[in-house]
C-alpha positions in Angstrom: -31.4 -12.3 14.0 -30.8 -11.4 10.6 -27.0 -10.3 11.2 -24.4 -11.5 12.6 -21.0 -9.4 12.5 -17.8 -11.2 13.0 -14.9 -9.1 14.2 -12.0 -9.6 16.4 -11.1 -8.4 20.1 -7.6 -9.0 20.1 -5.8 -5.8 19.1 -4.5 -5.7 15.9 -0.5 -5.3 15.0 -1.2 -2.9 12.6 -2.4 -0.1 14.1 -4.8 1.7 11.5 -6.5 -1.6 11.8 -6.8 -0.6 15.3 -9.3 2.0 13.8 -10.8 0.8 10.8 -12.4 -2.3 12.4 -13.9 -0.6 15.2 -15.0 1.8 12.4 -16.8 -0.9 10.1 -18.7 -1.9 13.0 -20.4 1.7 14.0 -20.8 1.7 10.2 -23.1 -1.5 10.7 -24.5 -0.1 13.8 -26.0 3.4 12.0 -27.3 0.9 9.4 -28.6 -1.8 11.0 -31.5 -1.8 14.2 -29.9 -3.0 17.5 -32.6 -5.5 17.2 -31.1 -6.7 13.6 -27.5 -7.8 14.5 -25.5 -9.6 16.7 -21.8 -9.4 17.0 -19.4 -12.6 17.6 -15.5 -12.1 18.7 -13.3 -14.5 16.8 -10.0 -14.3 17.4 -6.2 -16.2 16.7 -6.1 -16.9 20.5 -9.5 -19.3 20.2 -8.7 -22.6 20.8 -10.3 -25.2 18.5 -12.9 -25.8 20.6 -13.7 -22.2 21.3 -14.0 -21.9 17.8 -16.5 -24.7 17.4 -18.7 -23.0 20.2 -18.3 -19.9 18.3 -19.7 -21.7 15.2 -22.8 -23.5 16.9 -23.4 -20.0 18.3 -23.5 -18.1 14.8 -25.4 -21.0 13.8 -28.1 -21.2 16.6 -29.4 -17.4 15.5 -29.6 -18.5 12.0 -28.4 -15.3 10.5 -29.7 -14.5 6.8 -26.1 -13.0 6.4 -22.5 -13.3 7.9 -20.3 -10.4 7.7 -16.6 -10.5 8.2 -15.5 -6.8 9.4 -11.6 -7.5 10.2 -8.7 -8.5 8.4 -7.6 -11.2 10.6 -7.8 -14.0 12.2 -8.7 -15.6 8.6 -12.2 -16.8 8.3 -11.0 -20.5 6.5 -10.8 -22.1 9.8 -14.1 -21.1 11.0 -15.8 -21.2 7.7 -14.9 -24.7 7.4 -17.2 -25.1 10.8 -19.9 -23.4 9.5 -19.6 -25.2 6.7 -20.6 -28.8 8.3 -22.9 -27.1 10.4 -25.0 -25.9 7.0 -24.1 -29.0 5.4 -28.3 -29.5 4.7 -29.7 -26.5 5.3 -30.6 -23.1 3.8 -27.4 -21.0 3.9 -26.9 -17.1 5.2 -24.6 -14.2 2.8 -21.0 -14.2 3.2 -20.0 -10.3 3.5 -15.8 -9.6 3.7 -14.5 -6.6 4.0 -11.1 -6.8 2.3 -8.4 -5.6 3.7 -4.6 -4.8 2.5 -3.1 -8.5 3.5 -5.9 -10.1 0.9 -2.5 -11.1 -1.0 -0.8 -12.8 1.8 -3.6 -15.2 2.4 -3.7 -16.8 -1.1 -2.9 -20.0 0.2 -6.1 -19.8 3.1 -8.1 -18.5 0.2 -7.7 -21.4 -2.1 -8.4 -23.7 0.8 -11.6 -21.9 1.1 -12.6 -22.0 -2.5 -14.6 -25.0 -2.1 -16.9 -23.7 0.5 -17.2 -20.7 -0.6 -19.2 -21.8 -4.2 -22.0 -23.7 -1.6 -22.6 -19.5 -0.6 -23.4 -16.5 -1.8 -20.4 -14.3 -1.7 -19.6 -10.7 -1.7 -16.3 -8.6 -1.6 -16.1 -5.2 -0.1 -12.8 -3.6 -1.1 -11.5 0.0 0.3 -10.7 1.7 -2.7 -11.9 1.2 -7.0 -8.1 -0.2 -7.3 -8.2 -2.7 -4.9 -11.9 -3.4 -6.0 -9.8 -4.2 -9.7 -7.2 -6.4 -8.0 -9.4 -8.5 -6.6 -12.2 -8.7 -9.4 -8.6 -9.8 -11.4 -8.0 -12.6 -8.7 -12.0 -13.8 -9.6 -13.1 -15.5 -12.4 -17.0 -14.5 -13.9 -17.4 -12.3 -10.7 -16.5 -9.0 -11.3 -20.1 -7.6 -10.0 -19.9 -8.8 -6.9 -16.9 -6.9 -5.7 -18.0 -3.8 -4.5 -16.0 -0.5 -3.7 -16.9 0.3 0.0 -14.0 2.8 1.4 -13.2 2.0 5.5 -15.1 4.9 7.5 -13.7 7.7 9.3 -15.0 8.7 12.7 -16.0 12.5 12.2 -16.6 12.7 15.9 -12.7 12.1 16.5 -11.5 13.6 12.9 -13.4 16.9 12.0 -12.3 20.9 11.5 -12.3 22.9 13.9 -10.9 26.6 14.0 -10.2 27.2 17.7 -7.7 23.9 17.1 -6.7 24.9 14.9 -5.3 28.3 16.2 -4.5 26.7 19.4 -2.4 23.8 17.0 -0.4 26.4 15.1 0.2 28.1 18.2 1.6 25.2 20.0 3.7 24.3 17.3 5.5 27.8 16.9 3.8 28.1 13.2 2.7 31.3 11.9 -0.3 32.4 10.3 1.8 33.0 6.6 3.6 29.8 6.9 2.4 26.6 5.0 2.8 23.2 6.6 2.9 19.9 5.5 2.6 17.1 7.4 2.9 13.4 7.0 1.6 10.9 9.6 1.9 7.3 9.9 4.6 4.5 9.7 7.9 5.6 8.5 9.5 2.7 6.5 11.3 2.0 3.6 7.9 1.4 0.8 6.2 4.5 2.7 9.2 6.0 0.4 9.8 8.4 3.6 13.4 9.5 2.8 12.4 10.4 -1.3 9.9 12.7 0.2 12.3 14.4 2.6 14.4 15.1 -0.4 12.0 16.4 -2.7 10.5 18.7 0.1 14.3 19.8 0.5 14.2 20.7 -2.9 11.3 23.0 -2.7 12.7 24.7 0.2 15.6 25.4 -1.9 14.7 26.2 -5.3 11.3 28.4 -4.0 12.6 30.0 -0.9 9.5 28.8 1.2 9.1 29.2 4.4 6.9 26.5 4.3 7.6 23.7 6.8 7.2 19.5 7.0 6.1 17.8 10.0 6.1 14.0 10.6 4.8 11.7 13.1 4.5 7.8 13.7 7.0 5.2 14.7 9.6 3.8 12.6 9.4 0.6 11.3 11.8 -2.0 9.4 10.1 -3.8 7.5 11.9 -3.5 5.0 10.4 -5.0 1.0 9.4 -8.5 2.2 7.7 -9.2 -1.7 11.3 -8.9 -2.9 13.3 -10.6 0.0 14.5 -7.6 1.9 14.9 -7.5 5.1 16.1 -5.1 7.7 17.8 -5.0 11.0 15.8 -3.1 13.8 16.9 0.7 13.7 17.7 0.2 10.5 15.6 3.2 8.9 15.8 5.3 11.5 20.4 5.3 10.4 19.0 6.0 7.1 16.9 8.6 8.1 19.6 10.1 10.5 21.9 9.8 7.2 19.6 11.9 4.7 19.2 14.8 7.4 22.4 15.1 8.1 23.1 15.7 4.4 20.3 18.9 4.7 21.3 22.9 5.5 20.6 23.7 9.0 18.3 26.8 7.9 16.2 24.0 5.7 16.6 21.3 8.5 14.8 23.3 11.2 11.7 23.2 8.7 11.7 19.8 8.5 10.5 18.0 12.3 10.1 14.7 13.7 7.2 14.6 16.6 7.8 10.7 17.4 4.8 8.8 17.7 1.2 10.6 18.5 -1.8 10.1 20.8 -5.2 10.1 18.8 -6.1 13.3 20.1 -2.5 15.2 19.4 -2.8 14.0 15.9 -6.4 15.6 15.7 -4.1 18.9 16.7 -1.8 17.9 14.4 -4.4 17.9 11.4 -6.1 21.3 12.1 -2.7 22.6 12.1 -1.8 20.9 9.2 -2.5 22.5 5.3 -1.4 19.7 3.1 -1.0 16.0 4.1 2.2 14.5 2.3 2.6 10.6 1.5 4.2 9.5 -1.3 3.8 5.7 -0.4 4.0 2.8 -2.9 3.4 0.2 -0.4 2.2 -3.3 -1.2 -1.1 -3.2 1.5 -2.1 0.3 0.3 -5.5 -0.1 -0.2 -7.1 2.8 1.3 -4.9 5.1 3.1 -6.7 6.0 6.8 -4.2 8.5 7.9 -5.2 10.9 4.7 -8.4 10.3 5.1 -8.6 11.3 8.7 -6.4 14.6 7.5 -8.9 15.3 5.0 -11.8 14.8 6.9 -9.7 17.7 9.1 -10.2 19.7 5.7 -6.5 19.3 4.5 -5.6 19.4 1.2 -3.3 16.5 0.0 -0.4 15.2 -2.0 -0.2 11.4 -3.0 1.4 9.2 -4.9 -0.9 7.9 -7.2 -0.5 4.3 -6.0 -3.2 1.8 -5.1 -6.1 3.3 -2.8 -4.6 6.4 -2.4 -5.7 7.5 -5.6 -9.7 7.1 -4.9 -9.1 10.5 -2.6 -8.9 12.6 -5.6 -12.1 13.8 -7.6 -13.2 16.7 -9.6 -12.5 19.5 -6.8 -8.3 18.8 -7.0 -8.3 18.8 -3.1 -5.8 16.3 -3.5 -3.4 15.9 -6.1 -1.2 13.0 -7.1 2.0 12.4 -8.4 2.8 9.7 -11.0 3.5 6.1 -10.6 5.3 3.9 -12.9 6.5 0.3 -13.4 9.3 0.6 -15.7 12.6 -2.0 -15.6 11.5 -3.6 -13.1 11.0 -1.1 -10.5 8.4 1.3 -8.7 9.2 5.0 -9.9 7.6 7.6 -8.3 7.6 11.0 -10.5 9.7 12.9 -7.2 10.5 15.5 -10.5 7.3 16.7 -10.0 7.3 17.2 -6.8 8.3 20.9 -6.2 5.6 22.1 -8.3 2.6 20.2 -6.5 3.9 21.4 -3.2 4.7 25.2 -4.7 1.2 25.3 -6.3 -0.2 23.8 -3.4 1.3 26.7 -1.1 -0.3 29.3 -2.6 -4.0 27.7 -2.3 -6.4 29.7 0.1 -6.9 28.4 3.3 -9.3 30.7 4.7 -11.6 29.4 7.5 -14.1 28.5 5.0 -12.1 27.0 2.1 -11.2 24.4 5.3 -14.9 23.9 6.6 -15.9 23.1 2.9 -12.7 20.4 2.1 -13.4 18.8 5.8 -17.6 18.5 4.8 -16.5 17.4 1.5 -14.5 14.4 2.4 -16.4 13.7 5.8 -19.4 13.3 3.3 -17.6 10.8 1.2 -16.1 9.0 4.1 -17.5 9.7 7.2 -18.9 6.9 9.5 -23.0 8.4 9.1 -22.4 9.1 5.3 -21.1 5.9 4.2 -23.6 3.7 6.9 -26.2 4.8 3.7 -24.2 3.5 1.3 -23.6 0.3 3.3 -27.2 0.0 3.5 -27.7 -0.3 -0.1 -25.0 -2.5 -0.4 -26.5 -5.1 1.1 -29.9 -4.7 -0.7 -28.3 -6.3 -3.5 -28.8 -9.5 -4.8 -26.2 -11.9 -4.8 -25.3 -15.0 -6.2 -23.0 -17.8 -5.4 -19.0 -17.6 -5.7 -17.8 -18.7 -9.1 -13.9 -19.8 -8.4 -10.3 -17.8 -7.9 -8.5 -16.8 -11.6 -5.3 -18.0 -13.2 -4.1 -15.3 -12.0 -4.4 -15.7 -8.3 -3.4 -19.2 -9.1 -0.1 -17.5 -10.4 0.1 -15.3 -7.1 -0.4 -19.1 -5.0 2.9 -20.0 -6.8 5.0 -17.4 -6.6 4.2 -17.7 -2.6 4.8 -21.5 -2.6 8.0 -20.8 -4.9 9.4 -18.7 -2.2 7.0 -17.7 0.9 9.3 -14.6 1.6 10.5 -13.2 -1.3 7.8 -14.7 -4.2 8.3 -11.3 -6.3 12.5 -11.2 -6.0 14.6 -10.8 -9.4 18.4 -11.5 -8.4 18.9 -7.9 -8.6 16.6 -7.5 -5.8 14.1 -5.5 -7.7 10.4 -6.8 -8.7 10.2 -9.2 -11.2 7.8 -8.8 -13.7 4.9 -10.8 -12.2 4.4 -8.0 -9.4 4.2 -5.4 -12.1 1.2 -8.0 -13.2 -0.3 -8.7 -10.6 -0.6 -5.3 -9.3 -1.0 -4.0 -12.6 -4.6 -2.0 -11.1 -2.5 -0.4 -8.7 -0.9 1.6 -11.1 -2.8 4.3 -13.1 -4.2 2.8 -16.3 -3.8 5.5 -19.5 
């Protein structure tokens, strides 16, 4: 058996994790003959000596490569197994698909160093920013951190104009009116409340009849880098707070549909014209609800933060609004708001302008499409893992400085180490 997949059965807390795992692994399936893999379940509720059964097992095929398709449990604990087990023998490719929590694990990754120099190594990061953080945290390994964006299931996310009709109809939207949508968590870094604002704004200053749906649960989570914490239904008071402050005939354009069942938020993107996030949160490294909108064939606005920005190319389909780091904060341009979402109005959406933006993005991330690029992925050579960077040796400390606030300022704002180590989240001029 030449591949052995590790991924996890135990449902994931974060729920586009929920997706993207499952996702990697029909990825690997398209790729890969049925007679060419074997996938192992390795999960935080295996006991020590499940997970030294798990080993033998991985060991016993004798797999030529090793590939880690979820973001948690953390492979240290198992590695170091695998590692006695291999202690004098020819070893197999380590393959991990890197996920937004890479950062929290510094510590687990540090512990791992040592092991991971007796293998051959690769990175697979979702996005060309994240692919920059974590060539940063590498030292003399940049080329073997690939870009390899988490898939998206065209079979459950594709265009479709009798949903589409259907959607709009269900929803009380008309064929003139524009709607925006944003799905996903709503929390404090997903910089929900800013974007109700400057939608507000548009309403107001352009005399739109344009309209803003949201959906997904609230969540208060508050900014744990900087040591803030929130009570539970502590967002949602804000959010209750900034409505109230909204004109009733610009309030009734702007709806909360609670949390969504996969197929209602299919509904939800054919009906859709322009998918809203202006997020500048810490784990951003893709962005699977845009993607599963564009894939849809929705147009988009994004902060240009992190992964988001590998959605935009040469066709505009997606625009994004400036990021900065400037006195120790995140600023998102919201100035320029108004005029992406008035310009972005007026943009055709004819039948086939959506067929064309869904086929565009389903090509760049859709599960078939990117199973080819996975293939040639893993037709290059690799080499053995060099060691982790000053820099991630800076990230260790701020964590073992303080665990739950290791980027705080006293003015609870960033201190200037986040705006370094995250430095390829922003956009580089």
């Amino acid at each position: 058996m030449k591949n052995v997949i590790i991924t996890s059965a135990k449902t994931s807390s974060w729920v586009s994790c929920q997706v993207i795992s499952p996702n990697l692994v029909k990825a690997y399936e398209h790729c890969l003959p049925q007679s060419d893999y074997v996938i192992f379940d390795y999960n935080s509720r295996q006991s020590r000596y499940e997970s030294i059964e798990l080993a033998r097992a991985i060991h016993k095929h004798k797999p030529q490569k090793i590939i880690f398709v979820d973001h948690a449990p953390h492979p240290l604990k198992l590695m170091q197994i695998l590692d006695f087990l291999y202690e004098n023998e020819e070893r197999p490719e380590l393959y991990f698909h890197v996920f937004g929590d890479f950062t929290l694990f510094v510590k687990e990754w540090f512990e791992l160093e040592s092991i991971l120099k007796k293998f051959k190594v690769a990175f697979l990061a979702a996005s060309e920013r994240q692919q920059a953080l974590v060539q940063s945290f590498c030292q003399d390994f940049s080329d073997q951190i690939h870009y390899f964006p988490f898939p998206v299931d065209e079979k459950q996310y594709y265009f479709s104009e009798t949903l589409r009709t259907q959607a709009r109809k269900n929803l009380g939207i008309s064929s003139e009116e524009r709607l925006f949508t944003y799905t996903g968590r709503l929390s404090e870094q997903k910089n929900i409340l800013g974007m109700i604002k400057g939608f507000y704004r548009f309403l107001e200053t352009t005399s739109s009849d344009s309209r803003l749906y949201l959906a997904g649960d609230f969540d208060d989570l508050g900014i744990p880098f900087i040591g803030i914490s929130r009570p539970r239904g502590f967002y949602y008071q804000l959010w209750r707070q900034e409505l109230s402050q909204i004109p009733q005939k610009y309030l009734e354009r702007i709806v909360y549909l609670g949390n969504l069942k996969s197929y209602e938020l299919l509904d939800l993107c054919n009906a859709s014209d322009c998918y809203l996030s202006l997020s500048t949160h810490n784990d951003e490294d893709f962005g699977m609800s845009p993607a599963e909108s564009f894939c849809c064939g929705t147009r988009g606005i994004l902060s240009d933060w992190a992964g988001y920005a590998s959605f935009a190319d040469k066709t505009q389909y997606v625009r994004l609004l400036p990021v900065t780091f400037e006195k120790n904060r995140i600023n998102v341009a919201y100035s320029q708001l108004v005029g992406m979402l008035f310009k972005t109005s007026t943009f055709d959406q004819s039948t086939n302008e959506r067929a064309q933006i869904a086929e565009h993005f389903q090509k760049r991330f859709g599960i078939r499409s990117l199973s080819h690029h996975l293939k040639a992925l893993h037709q290059k050579e690799l080499k053995p893992f060099t060691s982790f960077s000053r820099q991630f040796r800076l990230l260790d400390m701020a964590f073992s400085t303080s665990q739950n606030a290791p980027f705080r300022l006293q003015t609870a704002s960033h201190n200037q180490l986040y705006g370094n180590i995250y430095a390829p989240y922003f956009r580089t001029t």
